[in-house]
N, C-alpha and C positions, 0 to 999 in steps of 0.2 A: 614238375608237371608230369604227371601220368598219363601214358598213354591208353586207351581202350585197347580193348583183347579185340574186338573189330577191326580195329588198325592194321593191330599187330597181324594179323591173319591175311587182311587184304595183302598187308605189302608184301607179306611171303608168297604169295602166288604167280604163278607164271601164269603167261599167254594161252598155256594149252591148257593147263587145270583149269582155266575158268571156262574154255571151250569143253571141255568132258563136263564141267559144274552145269553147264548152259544145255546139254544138250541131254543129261540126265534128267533134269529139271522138266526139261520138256515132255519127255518119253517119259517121265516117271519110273524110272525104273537104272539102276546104276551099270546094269549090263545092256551095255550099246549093240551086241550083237543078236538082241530078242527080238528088232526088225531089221536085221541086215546086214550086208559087211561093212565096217568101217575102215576108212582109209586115214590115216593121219600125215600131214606132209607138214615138217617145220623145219628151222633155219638150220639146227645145231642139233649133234647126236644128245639121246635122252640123260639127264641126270636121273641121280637116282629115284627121285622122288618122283617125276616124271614118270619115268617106266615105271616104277608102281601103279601110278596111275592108270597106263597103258593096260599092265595087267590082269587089273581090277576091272576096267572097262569092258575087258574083253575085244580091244580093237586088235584085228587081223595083221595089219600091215603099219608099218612107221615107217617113213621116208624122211630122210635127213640130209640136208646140202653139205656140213660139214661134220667133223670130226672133232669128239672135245680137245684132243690134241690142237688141231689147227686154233680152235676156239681158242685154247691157252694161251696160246705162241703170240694171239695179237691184243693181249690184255683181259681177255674174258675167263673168268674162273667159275 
């Protein structure tokens, strides 16, 4: 069975790629910072793919509860 490249793509996506997808999408426009400051707050520090995206966005600030360290230490990689 083969899978769709649609698949393949949703299931690589995180929580916040599809909030930056969501929010680009709206504004039309890939830099979020063309009306305003954005704030990002989520659970765990950025991967890298993540902060790419961060970068790309142009969002000002990331807030993050924990540390990929801690993340590791309780099974998250």
């Amino acid at each position: 069975m083969l899978l769709s490249f649609q698949w393949m793509i949703q299931a690589l996506l995180h929580a916040e790629i599809i909030a930056f997808m969501l929010a680009q999408s709206k504004l039309n426009s890939y830099d979020l910072s063309s009306i305003g400051s954005f704030e990002l707050f989520s659970s765990s520090e950025p991967c890298a793919i993540y902060l790419g995206a961060v970068l790309w966005s142009e969002i000002k600030r990331v807030m993050f509860e924990t540390s990929s360290m801690h993340a590791r230490n309780i099974g998250f990689d």
